[in-house]
C-alpha positions as CSV (number, residue, x, y, z in Angstrom):
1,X,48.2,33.7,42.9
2,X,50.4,32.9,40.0
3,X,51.9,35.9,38.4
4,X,53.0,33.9,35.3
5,X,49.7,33.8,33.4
6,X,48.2,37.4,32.3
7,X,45.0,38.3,33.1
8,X,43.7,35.1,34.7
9,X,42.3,34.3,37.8
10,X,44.9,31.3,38.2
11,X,46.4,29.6,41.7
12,X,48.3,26.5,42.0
13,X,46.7,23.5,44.3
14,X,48.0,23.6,47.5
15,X,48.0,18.9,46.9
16,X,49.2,18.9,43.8
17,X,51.7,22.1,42.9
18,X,49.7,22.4,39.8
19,X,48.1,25.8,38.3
20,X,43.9,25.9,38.3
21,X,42.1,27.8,36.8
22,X,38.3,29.0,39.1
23,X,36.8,28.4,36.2
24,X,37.8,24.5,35.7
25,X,36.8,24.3,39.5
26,X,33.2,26.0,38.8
27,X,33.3,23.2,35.7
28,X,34.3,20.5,38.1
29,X,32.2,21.2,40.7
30,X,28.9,21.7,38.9
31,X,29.9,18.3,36.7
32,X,29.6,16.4,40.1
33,X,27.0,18.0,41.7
34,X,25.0,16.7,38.3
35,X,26.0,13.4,38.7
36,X,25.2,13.0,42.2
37,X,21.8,14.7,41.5
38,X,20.9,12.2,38.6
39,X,20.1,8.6,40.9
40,X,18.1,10.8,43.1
41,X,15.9,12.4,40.8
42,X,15.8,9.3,38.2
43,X,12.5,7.2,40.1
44,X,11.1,4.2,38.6
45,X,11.6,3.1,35.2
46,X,8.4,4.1,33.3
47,X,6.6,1.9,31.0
48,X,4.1,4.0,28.9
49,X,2.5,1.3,27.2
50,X,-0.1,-0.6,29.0
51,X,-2.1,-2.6,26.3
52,X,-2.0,-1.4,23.4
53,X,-2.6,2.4,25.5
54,X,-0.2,4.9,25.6
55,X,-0.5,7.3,29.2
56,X,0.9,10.4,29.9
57,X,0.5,13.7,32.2
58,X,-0.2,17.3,30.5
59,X,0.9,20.2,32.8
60,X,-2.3,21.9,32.7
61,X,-1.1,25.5,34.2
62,X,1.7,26.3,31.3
63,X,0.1,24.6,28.7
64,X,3.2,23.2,27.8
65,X,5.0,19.7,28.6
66,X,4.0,16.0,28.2
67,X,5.1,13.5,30.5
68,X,4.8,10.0,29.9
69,X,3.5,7.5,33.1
70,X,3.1,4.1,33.9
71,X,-0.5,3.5,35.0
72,X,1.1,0.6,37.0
73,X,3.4,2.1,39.2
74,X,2.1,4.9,41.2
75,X,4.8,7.2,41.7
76,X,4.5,8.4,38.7
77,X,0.6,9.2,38.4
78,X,-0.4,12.4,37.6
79,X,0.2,15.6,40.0
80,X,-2.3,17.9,40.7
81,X,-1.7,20.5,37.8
82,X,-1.7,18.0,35.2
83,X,-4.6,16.3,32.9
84,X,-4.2,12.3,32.6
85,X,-3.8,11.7,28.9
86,X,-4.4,8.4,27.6
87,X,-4.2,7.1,24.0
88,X,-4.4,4.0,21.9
89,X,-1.7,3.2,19.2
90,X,-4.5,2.8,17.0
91,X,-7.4,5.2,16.8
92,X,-10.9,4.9,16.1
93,X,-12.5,4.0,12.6
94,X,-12.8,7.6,11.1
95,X,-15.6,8.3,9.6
96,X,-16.6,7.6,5.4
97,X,-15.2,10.0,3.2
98,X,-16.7,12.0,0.8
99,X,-17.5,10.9,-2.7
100,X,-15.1,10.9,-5.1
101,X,-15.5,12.6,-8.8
102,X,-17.3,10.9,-11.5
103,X,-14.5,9.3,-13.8
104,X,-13.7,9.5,-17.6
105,X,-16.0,7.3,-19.5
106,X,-14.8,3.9,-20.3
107,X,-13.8,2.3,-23.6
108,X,-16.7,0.8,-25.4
109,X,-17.6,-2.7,-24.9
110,X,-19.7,-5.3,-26.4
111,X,-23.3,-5.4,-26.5
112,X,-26.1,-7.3,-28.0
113,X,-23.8,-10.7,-27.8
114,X,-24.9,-13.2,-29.4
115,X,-24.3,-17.4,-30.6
116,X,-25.5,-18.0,-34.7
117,X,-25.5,-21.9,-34.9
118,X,-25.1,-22.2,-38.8
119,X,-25.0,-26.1,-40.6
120,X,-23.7,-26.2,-44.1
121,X,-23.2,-29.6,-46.8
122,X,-20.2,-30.3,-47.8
123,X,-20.5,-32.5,-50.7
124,X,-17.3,-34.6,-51.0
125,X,-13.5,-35.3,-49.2
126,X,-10.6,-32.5,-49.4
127,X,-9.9,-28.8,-48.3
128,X,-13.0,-26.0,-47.7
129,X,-13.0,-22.4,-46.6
130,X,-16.5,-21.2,-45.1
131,X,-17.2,-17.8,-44.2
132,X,-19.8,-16.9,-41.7
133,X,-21.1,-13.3,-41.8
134,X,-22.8,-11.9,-38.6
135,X,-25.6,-9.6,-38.7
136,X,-25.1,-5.7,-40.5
137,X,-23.7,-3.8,-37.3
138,X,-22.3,-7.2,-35.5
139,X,-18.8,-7.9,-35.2
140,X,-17.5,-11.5,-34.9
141,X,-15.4,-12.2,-32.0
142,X,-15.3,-16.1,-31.8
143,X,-16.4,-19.4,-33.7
144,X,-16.9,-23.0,-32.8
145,X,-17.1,-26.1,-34.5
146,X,-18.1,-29.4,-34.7
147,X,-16.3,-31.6,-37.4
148,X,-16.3,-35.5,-38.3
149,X,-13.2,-37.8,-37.3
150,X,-10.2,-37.1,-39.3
151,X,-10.8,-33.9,-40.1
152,X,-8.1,-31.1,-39.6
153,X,-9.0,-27.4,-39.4
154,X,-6.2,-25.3,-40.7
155,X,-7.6,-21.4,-39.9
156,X,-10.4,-20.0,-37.7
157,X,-10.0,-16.4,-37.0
158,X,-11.7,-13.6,-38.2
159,X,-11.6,-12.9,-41.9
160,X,-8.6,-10.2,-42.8
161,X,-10.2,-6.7,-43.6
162,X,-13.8,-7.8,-42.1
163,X,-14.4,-8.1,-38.8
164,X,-17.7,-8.9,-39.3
165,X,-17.1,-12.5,-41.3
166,X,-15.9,-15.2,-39.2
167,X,-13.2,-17.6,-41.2
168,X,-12.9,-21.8,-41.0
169,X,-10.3,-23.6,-43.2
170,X,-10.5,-27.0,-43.2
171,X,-10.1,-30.5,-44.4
172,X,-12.3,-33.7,-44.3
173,X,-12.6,-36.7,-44.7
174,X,-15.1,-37.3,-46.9
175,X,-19.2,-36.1,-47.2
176,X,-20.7,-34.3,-44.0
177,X,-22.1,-31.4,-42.7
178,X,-19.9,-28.8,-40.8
179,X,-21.8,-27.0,-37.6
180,X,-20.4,-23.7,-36.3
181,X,-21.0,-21.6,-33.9
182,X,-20.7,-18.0,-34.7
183,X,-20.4,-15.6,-32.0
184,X,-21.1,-12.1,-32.5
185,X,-21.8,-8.8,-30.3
186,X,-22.3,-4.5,-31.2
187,X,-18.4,-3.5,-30.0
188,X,-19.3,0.5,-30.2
């Protein structure tokens, strides 16, 4: 024993001349007796996924501990105190879900829709304005039009400050009759 270190179990190596301590030995001893235990225990390489199914082993007696297996190689099949376990990566179609709650009502829509062909004179070449009106109640929400050759239509929108009045600005050529089409629908 080595007198020069208090309190510790200490002796020099007889091969080497150096001080060791029992407890680096233990440490020493127990790190190889791990690493020559490891290859031994390893076994096969395991594979748990066999298409698309995932297998495994459930120690049945302590209801704890899941091993995973490779159906294909059979050292590692299931012992006698385990339950076989197998499981696809993707389940089942589950089953329809209840029905939701009814939702907040929508916004209003249109209703009652509804094309006015109207056919008015004009007497004589140069710039009109016509103004359609739909039904009491009706709002207008589109116009069409059929005009002669050179004619050129400036404006065709609804009138500003009445949405129920449909507006056509144009310009012809010369006598005809202007056709539009007034479209109109309930939007409450």
């Amino acid at each position: 024993m080595d007198q020069g270190t208090r309190g510790m179990n200490v002796r020099r190596s007889e091969a080497t001349g150096r001080r060791v301590s029992r407890v680096a030995v233990a440490a020493a001893l127990a790190a190889s007796a791990i690493a020559i235990a490891r290859p031994a225990a390893a076994g096969p390489a395991v594979n748990p996924v066999q298409n698309g199914v995932i297998t495994s082993c459930f120690h049945t007696a302590s209801g704890r501990g899941v091993r995973l297996v490779d159906s294909t190689v059979p050292q590692t099949a299931c012992k006698p105190n385990e339950t076989p376990l197998a499981w696809g990566q993707q389940g089942p179609k589950g089953d329809k879900g209840d029905k939701g709650d009814t939702g907040s009502p929508g916004t209003p829509g249109l209703s009652e829709y509804q094309t006015i062909p109207v056919s008015q004179p004009i007497s004589a070449a140069g710039g009109w304005v016509f103004d359609a009106a739909c039904p009491a109640g009706k709002t207008a929400i589109s116009g069409g039009y059929v005009l002669p050759a050179g004619s050129n239509v400036q404006e065709t929108h609804p009138r500003d400050g009445d949405p129920t009045v449909w507006r056509l600005a144009f310009t012809v050529p010369g006598p005809t009759t202007l056709k539009l089409y007034l479209q109109c629908a309930r939007t409450q």
